[in-house]
PDB file with SEQRES, HELIX, SHEET and CRYST1 records, atoms N, CA, C and O in Angstrom:
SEQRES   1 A   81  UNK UNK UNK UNK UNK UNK UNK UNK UNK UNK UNK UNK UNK          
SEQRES   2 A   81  UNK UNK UNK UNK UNK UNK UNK UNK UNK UNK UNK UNK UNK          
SEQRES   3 A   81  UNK UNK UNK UNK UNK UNK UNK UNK UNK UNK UNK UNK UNK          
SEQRES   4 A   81  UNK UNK UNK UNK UNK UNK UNK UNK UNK UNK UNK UNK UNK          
SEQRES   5 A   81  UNK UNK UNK UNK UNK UNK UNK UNK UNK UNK UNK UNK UNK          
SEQRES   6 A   81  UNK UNK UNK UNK UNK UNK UNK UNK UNK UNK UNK UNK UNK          
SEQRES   7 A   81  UNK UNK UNK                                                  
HELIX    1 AA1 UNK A    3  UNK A   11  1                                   9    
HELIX    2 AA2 UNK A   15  UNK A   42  1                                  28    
HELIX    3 AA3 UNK A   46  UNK A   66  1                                  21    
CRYST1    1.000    1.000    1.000  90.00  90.00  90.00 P 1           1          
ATOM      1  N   UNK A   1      17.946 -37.002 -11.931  1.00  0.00           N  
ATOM      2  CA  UNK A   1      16.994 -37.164 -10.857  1.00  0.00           C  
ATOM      3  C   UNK A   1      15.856 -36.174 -11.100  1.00  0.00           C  
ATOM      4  O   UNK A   1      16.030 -34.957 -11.045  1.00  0.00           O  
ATOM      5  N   UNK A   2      14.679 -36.753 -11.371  1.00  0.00           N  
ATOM      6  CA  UNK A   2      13.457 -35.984 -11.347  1.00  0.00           C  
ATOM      7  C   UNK A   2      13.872 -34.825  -9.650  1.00  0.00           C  
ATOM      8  O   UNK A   2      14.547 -34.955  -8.629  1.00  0.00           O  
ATOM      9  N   UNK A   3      12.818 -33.609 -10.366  1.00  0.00           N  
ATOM     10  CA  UNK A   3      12.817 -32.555  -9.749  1.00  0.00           C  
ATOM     11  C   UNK A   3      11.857 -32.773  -7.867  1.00  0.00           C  
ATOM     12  O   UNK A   3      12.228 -32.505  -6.724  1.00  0.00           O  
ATOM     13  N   UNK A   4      10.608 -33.353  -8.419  1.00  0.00           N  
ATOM     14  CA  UNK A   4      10.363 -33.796  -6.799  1.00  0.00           C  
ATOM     15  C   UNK A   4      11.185 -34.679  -6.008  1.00  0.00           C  
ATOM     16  O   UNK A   4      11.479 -34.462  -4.833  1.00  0.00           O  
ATOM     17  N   UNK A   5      11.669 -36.010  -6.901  1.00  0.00           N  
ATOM     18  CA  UNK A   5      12.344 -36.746  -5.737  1.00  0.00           C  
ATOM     19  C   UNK A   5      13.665 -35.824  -5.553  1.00  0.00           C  
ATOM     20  O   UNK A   5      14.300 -36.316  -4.620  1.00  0.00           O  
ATOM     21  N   UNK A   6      14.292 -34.761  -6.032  1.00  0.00           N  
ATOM     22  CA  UNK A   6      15.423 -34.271  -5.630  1.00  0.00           C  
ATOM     23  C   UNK A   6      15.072 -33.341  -4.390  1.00  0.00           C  
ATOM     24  O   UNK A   6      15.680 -33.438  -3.324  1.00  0.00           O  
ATOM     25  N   UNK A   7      14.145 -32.524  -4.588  1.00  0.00           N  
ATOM     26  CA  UNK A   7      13.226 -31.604  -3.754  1.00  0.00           C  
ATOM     27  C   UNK A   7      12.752 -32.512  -2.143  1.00  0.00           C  
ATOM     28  O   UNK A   7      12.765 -32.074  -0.993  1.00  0.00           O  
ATOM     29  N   UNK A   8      12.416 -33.699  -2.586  1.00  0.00           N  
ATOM     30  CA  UNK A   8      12.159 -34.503  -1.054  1.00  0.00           C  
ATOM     31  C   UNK A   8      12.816 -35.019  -0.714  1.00  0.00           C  
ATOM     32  O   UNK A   8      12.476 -35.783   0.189  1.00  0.00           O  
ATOM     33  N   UNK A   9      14.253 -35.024  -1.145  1.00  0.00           N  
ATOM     34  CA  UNK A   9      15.769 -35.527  -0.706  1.00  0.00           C  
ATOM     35  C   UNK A   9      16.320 -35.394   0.559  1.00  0.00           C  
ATOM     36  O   UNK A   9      16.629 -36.044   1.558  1.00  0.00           O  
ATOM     37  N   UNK A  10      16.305 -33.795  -0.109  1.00  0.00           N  
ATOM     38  CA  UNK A  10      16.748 -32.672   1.021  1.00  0.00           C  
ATOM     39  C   UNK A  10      15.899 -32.328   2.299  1.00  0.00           C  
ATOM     40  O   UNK A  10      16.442 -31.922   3.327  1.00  0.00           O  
ATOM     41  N   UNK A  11      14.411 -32.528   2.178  1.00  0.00           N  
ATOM     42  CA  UNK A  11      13.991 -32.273   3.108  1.00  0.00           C  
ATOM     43  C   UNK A  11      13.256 -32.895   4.266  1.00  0.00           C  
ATOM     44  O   UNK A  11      13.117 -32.441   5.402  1.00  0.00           O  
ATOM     45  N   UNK A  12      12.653 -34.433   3.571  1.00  0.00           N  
ATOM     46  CA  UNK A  12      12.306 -35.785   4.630  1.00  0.00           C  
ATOM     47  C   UNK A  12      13.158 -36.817   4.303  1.00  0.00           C  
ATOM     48  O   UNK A  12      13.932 -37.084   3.384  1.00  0.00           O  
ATOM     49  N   UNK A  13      12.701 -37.425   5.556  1.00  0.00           N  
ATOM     50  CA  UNK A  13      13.318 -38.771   5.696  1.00  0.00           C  
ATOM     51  C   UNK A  13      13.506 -39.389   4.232  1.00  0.00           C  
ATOM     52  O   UNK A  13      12.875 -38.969   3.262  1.00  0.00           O  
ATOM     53  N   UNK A  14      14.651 -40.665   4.154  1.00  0.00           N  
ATOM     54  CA  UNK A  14      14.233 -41.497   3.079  1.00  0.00           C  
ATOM     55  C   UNK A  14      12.986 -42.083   2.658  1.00  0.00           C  
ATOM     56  O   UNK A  14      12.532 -41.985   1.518  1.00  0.00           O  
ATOM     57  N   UNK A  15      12.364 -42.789   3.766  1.00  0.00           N  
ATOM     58  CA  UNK A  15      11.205 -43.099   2.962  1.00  0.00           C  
ATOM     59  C   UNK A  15      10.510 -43.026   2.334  1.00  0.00           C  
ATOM     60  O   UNK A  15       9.904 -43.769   1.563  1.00  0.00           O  
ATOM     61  N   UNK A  16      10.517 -41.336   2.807  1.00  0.00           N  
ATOM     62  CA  UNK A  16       9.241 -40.789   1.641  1.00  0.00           C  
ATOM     63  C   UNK A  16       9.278 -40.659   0.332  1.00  0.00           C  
ATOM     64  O   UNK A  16       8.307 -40.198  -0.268  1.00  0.00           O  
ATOM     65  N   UNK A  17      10.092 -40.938  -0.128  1.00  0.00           N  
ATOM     66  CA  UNK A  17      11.140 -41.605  -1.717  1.00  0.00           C  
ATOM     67  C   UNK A  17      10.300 -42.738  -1.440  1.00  0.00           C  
ATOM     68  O   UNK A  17       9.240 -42.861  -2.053  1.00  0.00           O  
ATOM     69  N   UNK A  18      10.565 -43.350  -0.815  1.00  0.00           N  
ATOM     70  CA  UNK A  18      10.195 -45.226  -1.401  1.00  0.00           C  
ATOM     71  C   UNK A  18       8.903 -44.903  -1.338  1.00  0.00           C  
ATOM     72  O   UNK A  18       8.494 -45.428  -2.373  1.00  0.00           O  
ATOM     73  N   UNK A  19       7.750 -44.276  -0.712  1.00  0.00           N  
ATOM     74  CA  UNK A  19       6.618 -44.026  -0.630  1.00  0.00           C  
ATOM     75  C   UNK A  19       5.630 -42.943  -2.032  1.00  0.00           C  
ATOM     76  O   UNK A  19       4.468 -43.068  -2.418  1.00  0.00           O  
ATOM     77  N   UNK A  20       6.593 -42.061  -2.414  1.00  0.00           N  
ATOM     78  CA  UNK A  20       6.755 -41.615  -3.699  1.00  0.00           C  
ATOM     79  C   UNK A  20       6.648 -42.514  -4.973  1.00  0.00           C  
ATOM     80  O   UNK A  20       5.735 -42.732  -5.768  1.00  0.00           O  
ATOM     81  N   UNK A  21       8.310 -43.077  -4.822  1.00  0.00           N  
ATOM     82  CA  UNK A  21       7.966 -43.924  -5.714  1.00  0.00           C  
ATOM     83  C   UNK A  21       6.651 -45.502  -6.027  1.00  0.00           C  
ATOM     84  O   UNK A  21       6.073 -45.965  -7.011  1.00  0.00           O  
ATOM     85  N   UNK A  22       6.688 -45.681  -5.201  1.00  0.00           N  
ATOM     86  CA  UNK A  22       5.054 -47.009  -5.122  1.00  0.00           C  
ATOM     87  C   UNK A  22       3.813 -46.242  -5.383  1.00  0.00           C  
ATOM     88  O   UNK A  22       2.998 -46.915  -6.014  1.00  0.00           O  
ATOM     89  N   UNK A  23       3.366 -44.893  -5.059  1.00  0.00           N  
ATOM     90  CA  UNK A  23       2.472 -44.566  -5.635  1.00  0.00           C  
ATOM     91  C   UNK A  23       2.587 -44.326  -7.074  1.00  0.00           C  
ATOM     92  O   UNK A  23       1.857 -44.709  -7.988  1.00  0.00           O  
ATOM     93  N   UNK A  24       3.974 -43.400  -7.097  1.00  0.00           N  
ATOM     94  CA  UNK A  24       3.725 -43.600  -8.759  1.00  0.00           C  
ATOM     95  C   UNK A  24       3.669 -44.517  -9.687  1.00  0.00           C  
ATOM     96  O   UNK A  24       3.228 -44.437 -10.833  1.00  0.00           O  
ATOM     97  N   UNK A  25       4.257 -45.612  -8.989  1.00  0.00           N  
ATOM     98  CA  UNK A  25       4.438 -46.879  -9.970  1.00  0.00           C  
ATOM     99  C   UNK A  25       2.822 -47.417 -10.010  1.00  0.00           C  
ATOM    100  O   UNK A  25       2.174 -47.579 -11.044  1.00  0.00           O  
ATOM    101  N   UNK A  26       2.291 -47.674  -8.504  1.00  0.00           N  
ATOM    102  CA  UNK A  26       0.468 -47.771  -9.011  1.00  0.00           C  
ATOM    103  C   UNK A  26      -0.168 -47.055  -9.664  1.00  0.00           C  
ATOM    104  O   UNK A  26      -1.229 -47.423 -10.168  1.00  0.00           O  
ATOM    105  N   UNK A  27       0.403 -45.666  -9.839  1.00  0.00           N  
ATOM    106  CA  UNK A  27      -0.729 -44.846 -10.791  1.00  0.00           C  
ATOM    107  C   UNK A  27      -0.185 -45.352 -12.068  1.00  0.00           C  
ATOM    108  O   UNK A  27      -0.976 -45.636 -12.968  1.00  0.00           O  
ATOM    109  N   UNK A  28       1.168 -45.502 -12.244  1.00  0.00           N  
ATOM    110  CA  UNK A  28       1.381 -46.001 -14.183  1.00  0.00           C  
ATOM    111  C   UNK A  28       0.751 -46.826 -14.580  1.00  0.00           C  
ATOM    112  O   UNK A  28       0.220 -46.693 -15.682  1.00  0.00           O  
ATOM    113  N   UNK A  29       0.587 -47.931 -13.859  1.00  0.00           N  
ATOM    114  CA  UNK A  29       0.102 -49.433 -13.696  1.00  0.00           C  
ATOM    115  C   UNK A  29      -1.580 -49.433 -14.048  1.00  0.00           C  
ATOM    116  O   UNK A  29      -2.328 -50.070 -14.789  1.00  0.00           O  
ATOM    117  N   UNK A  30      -1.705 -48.311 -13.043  1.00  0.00           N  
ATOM    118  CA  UNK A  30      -3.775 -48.512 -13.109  1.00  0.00           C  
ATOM    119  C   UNK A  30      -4.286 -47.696 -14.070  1.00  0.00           C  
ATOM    120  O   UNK A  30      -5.382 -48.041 -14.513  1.00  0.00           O  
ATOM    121  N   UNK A  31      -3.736 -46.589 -14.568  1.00  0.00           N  
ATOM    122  CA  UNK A  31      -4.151 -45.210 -15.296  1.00  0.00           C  
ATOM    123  C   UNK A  31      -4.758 -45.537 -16.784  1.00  0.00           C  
ATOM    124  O   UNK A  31      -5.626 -44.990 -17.465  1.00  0.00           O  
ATOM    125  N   UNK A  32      -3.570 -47.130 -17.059  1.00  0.00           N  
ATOM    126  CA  UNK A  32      -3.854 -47.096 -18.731  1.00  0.00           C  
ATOM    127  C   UNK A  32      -5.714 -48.277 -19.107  1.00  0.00           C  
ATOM    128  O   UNK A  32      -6.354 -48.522 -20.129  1.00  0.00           O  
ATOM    129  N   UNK A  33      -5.878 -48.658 -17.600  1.00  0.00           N  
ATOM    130  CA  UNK A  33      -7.059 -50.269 -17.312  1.00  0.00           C  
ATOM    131  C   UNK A  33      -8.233 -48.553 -17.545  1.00  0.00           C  
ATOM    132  O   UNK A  33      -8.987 -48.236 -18.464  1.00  0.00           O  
ATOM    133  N   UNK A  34      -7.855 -47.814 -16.208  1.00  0.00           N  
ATOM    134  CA  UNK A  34      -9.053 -46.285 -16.177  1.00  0.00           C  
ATOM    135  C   UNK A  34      -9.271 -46.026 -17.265  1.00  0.00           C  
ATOM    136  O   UNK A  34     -10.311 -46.193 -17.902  1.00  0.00           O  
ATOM    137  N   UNK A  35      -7.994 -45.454 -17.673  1.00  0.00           N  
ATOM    138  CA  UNK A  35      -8.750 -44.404 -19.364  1.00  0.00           C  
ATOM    139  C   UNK A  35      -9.068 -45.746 -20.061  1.00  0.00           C  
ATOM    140  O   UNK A  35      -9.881 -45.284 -20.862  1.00  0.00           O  
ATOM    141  N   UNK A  36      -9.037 -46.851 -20.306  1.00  0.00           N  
ATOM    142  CA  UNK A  36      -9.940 -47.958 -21.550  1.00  0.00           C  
ATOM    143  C   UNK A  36     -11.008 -47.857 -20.878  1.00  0.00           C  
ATOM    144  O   UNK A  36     -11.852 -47.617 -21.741  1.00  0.00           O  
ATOM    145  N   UNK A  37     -11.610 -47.888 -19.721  1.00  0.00           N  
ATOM    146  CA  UNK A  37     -12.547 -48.131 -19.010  1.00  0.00           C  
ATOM    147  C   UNK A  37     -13.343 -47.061 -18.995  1.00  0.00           C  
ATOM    148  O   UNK A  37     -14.564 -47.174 -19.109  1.00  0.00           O  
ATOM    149  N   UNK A  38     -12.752 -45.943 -18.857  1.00  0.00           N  
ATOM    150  CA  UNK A  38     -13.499 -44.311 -19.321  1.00  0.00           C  
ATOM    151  C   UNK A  38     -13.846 -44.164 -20.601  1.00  0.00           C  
ATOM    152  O   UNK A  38     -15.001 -43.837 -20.875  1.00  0.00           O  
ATOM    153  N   UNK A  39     -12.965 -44.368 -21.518  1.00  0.00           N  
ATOM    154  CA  UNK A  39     -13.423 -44.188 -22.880  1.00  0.00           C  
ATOM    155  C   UNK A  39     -14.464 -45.640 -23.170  1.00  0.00           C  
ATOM    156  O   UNK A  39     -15.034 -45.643 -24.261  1.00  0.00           O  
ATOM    157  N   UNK A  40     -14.622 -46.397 -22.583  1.00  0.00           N  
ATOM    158  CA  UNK A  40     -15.613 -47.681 -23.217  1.00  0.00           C  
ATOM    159  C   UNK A  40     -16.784 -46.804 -22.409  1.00  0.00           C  
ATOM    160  O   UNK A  40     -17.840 -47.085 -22.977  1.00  0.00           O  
ATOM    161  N   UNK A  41     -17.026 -45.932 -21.406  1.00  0.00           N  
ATOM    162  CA  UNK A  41     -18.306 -45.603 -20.597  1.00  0.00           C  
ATOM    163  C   UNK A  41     -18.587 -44.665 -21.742  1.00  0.00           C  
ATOM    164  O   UNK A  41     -19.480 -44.782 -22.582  1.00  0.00           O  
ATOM    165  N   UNK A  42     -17.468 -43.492 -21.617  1.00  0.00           N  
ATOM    166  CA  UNK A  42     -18.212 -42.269 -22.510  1.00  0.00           C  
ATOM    167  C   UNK A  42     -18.015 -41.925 -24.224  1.00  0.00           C  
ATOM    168  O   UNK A  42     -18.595 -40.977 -24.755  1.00  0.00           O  
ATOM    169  N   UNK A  43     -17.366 -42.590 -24.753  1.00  0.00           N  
ATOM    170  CA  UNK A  43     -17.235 -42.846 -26.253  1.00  0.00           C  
ATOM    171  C   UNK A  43     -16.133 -41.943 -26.472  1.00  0.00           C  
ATOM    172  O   UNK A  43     -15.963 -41.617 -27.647  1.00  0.00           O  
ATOM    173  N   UNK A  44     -15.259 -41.412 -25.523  1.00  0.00           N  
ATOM    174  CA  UNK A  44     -14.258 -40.648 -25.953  1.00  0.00           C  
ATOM    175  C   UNK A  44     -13.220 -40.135 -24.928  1.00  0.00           C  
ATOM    176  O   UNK A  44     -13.394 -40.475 -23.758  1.00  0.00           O  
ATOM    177  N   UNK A  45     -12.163 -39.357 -25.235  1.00  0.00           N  
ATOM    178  CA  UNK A  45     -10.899 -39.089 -24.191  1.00  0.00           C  
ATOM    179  C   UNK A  45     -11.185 -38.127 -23.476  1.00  0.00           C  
ATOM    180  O   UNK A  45     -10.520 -38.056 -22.442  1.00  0.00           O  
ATOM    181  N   UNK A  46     -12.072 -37.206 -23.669  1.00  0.00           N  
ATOM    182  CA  UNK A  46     -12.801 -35.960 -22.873  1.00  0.00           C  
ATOM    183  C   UNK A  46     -12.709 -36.310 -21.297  1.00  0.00           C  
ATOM    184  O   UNK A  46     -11.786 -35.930 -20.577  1.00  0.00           O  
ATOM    185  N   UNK A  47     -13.516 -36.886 -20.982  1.00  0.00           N  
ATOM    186  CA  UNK A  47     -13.765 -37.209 -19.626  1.00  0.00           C  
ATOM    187  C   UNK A  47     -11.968 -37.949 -18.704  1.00  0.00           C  
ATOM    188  O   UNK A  47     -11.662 -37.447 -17.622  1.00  0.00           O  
ATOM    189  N   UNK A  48     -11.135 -38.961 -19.259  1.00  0.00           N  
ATOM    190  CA  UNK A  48     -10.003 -39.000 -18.827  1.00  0.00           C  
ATOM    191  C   UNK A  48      -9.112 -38.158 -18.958  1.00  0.00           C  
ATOM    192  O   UNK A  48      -8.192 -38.282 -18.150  1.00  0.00           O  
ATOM    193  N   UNK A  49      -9.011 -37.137 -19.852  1.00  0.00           N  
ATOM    194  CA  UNK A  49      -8.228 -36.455 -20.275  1.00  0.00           C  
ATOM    195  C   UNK A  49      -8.492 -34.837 -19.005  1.00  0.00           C  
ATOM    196  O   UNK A  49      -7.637 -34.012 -18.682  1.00  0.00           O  
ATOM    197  N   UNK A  50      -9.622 -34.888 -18.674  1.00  0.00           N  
ATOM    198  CA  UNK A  50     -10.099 -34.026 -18.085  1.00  0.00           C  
ATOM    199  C   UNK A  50      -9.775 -34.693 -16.141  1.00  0.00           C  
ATOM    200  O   UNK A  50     -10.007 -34.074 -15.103  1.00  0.00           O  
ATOM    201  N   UNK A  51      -9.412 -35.573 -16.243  1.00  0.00           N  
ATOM    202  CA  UNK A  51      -9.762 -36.264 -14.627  1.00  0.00           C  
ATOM    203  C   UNK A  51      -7.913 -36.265 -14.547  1.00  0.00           C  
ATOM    204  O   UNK A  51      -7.374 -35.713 -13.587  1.00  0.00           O  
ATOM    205  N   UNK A  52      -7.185 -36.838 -15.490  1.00  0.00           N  
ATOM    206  CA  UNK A  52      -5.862 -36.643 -15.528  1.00  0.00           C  
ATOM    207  C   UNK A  52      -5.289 -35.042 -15.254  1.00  0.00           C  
ATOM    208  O   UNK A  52      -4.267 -34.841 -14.599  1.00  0.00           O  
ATOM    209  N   UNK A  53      -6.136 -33.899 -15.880  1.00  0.00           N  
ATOM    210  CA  UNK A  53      -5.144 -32.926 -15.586  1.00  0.00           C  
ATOM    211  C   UNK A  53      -5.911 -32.320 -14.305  1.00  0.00           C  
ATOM    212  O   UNK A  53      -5.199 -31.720 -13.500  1.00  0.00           O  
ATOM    213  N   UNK A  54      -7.050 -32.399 -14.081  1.00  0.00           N  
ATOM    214  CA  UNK A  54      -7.567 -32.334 -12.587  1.00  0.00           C  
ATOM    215  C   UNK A  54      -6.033 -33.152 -11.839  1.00  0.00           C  
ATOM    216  O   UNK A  54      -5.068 -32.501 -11.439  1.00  0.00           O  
ATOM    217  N   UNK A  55      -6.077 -33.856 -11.817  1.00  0.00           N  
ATOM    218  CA  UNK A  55      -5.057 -35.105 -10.685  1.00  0.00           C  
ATOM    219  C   UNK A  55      -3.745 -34.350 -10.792  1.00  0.00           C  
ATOM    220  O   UNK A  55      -3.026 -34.269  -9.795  1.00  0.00           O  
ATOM    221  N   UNK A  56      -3.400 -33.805 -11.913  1.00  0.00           N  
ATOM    222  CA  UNK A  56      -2.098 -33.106 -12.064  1.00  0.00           C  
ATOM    223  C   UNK A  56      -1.851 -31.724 -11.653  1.00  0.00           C  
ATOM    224  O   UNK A  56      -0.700 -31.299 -11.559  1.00  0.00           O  
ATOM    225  N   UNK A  57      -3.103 -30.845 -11.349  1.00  0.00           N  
ATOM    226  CA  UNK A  57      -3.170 -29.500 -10.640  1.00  0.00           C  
ATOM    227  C   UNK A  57      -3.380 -30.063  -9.200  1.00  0.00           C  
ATOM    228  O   UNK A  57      -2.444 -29.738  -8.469  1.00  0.00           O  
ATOM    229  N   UNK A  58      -4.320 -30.799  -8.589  1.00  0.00           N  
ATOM    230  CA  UNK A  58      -4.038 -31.251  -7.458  1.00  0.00           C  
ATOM    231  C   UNK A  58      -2.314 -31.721  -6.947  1.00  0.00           C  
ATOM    232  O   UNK A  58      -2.040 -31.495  -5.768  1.00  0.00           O  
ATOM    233  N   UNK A  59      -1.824 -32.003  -7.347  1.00  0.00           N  
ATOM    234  CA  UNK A  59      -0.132 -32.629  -7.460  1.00  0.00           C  
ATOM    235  C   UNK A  59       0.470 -31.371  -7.213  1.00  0.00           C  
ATOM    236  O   UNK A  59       1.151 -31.164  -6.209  1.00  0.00           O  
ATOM    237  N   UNK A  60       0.191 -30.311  -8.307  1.00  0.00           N  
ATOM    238  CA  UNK A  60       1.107 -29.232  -8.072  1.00  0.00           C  
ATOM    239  C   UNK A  60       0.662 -28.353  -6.845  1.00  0.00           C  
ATOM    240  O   UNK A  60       1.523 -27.637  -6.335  1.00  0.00           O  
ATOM    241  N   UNK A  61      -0.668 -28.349  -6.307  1.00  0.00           N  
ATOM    242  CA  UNK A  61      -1.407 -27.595  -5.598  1.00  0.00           C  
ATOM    243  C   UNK A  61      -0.630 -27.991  -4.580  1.00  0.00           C  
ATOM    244  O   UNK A  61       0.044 -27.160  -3.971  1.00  0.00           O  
ATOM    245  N   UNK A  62      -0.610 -29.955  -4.093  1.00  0.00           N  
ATOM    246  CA  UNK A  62      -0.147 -29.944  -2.982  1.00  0.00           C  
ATOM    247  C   UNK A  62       1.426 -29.794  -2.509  1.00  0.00           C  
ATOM    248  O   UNK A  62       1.841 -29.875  -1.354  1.00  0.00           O  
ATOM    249  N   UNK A  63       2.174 -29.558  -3.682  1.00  0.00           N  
ATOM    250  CA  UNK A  63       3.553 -29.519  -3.590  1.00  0.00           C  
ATOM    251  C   UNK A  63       3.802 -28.098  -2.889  1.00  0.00           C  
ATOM    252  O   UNK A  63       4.852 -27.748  -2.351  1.00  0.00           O  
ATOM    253  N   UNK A  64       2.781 -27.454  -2.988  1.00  0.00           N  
ATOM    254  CA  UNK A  64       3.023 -25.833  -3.041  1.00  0.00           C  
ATOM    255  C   UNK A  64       2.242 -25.474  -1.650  1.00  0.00           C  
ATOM    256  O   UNK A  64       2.262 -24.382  -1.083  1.00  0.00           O  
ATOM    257  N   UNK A  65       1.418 -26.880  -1.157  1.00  0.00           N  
ATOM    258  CA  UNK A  65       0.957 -26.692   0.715  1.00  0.00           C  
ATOM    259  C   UNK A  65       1.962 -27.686   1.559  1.00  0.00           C  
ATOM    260  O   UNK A  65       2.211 -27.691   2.764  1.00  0.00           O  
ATOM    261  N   UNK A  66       2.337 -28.331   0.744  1.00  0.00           N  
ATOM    262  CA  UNK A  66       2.649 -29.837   1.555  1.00  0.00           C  
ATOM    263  C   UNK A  66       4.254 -29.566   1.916  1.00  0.00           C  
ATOM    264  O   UNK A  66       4.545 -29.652   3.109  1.00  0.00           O  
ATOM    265  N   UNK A  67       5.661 -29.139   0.665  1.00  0.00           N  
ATOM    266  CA  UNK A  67       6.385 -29.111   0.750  1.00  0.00           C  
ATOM    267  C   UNK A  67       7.137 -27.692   1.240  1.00  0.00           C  
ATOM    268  O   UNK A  67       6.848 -26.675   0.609  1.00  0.00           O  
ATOM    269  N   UNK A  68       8.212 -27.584   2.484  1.00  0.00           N  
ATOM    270  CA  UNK A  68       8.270 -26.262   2.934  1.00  0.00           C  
ATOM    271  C   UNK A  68       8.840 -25.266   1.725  1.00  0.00           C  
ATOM    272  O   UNK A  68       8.660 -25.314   0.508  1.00  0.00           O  
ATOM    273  N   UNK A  69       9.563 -24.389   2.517  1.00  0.00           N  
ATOM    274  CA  UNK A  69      10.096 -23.087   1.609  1.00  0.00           C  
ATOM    275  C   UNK A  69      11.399 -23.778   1.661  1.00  0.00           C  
ATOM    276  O   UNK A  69      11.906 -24.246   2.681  1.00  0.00           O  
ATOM    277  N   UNK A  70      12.008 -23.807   0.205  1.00  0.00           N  
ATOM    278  CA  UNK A  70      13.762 -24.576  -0.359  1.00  0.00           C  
ATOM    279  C   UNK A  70      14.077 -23.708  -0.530  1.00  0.00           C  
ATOM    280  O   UNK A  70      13.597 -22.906  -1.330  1.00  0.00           O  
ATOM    281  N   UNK A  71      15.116 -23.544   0.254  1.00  0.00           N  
ATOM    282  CA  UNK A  71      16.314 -22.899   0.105  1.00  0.00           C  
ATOM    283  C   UNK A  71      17.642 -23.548  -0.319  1.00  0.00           C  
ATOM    284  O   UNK A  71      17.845 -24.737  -0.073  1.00  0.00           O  
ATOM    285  N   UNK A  72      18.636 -22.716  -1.013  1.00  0.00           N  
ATOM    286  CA  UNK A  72      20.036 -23.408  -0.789  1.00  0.00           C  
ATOM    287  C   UNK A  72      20.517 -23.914   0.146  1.00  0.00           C  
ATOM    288  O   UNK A  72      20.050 -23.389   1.157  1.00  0.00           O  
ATOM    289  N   UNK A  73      21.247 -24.702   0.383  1.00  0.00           N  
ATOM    290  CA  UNK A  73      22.281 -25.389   1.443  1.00  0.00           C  
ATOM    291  C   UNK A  73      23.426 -24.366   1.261  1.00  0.00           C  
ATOM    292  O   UNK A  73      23.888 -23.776   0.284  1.00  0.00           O  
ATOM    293  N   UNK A  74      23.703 -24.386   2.591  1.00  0.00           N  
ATOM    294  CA  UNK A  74      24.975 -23.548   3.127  1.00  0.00           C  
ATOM    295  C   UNK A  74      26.635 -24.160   2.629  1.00  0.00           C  
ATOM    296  O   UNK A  74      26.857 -25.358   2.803  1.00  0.00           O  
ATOM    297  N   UNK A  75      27.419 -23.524   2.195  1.00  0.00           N  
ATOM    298  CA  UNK A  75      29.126 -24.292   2.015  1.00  0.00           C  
ATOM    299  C   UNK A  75      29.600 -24.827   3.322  1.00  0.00           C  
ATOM    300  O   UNK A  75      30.321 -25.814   3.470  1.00  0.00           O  
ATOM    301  N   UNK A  76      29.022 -23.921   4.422  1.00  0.00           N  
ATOM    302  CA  UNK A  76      29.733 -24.315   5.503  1.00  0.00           C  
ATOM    303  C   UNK A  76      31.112 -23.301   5.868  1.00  0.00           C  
ATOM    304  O   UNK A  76      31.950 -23.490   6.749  1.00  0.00           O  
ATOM    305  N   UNK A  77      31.041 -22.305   4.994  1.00  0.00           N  
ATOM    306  CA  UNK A  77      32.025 -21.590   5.439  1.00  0.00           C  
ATOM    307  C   UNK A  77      31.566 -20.070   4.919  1.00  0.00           C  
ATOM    308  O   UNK A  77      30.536 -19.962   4.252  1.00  0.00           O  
ATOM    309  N   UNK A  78      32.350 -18.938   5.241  1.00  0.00           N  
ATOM    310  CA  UNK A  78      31.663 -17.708   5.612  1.00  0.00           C  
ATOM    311  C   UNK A  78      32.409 -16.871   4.207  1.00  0.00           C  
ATOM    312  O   UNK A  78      33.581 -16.522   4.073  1.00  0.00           O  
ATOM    313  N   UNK A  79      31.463 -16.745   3.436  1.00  0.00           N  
ATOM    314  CA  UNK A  79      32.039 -15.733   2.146  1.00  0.00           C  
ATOM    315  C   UNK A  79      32.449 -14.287   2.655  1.00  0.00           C  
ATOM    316  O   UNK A  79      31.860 -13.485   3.379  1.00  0.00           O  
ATOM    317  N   UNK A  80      34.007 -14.240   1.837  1.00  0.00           N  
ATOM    318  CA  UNK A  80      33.538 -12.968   2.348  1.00  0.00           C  
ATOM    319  C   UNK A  80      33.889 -11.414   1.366  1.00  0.00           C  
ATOM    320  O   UNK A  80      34.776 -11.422   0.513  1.00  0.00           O  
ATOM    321  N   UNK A  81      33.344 -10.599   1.555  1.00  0.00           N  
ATOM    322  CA  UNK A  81      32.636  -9.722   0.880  1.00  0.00           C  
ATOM    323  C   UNK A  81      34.494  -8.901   0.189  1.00  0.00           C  
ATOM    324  O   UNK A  81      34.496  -7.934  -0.573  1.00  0.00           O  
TER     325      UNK A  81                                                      
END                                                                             
């Protein structure tokens, strides 16, 4: 299990899995039509290559506003020292 959908497991509802996953599946889907379409504008990978890792610091940026503070889950019973 990838590390975000394990990370949004634990902490929202299901959906937001199924909502996860459909965006990512539209970005696989549209990303490869963009970069032919970027490289036919500017004669090269510069400009997609540059908009892709923009999109990928935004991703991590918002994981790090959006998702709370993870902690372990508890056993449920009291260790003791």
């Amino acid at each position: 299990m990838p590390l975000g959908v394990g990370m949004l497991a634990g902490v929202f509802p299901p959906s937001i899995g199924g909502i996860q996953n459909c965006a990512s599946n539209l970005a696989g889907v549209s990303s490869p039509a963009f970069v032919g379409y970027m490289v036919d504008r500017t004669g090269g990978f510069l400009a997609p290559l540059l908009i892709a890792g923009g999109l990928a610091l935004l991703g991590a940026f918002s994981y790090l506003v959006i998702v709370p503070r993870i902690a372990p889950l508890g056993t449920g019973r009291r260790d003791r020292a």
